[in-house]
N, C-alpha and C positions, 0 to 999 in steps of 0.2 A: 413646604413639601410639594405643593401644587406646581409653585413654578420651577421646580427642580425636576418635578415630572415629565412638566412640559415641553423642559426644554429638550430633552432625552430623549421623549417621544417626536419632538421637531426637529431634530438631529438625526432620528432614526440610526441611535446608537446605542453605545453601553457607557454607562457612569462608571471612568477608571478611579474617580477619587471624589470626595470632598469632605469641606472642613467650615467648621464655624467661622465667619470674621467680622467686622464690625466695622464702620464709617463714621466720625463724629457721634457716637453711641446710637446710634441706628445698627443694627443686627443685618448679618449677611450670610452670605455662604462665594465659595470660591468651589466652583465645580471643574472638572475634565473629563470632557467626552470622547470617547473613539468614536469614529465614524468607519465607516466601509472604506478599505484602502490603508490608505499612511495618513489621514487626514484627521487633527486633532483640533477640539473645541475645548477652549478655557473661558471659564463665565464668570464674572462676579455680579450678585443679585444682593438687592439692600430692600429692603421695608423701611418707609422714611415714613411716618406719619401716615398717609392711607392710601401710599404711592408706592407702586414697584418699579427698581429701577433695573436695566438689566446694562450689562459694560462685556463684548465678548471680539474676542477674536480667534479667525481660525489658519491652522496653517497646517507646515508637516516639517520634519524630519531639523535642518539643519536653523530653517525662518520660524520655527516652531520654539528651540530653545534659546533663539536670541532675548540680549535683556532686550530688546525695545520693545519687546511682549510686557514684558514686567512694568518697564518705563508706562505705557500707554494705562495699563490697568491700575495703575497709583495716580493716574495723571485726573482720573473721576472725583471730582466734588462736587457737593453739595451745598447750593445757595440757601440763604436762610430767607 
């Protein structure tokens, strides 16, 4: 919840969404932020062990819902 806060408040915006998700069974979240403007933040954050990860990019409008947003943020793994 902390780093969901944070990053919302580092955004200085509004949390349009989020949802639970998960990475090789490490627990996550997959956030979206509005910002000031046309300008959208999508986050994915994971608790791995005693490490927070954060994976984000930001865009707007037409570079916002291309898949290579989706490509990049599935593209994050996890070394053991």
């Amino acid at each position: 919840d902390h780093a969901r806060d944070g990053a919302v408040n580092s955004a200085r915006g509004k949390l349009r969404s989020e949802k639970p998700i998960e990475l090789g069974g490490h627990p996550g979240r997959e956030l979206v932020i509005e910002k000031a403007g046309d300008t959208i933040v999508r986050m994915r954050i994971y608790l791995a062990r005693r490490r927070l990860y954060q994976v984000m990019v930001l865009g707007s409008g037409p570079t916002f819902a291309a898949k290579d947003v989706e490509t990049f943020l599935d593209s994050f793994r996890l070394n053991k």
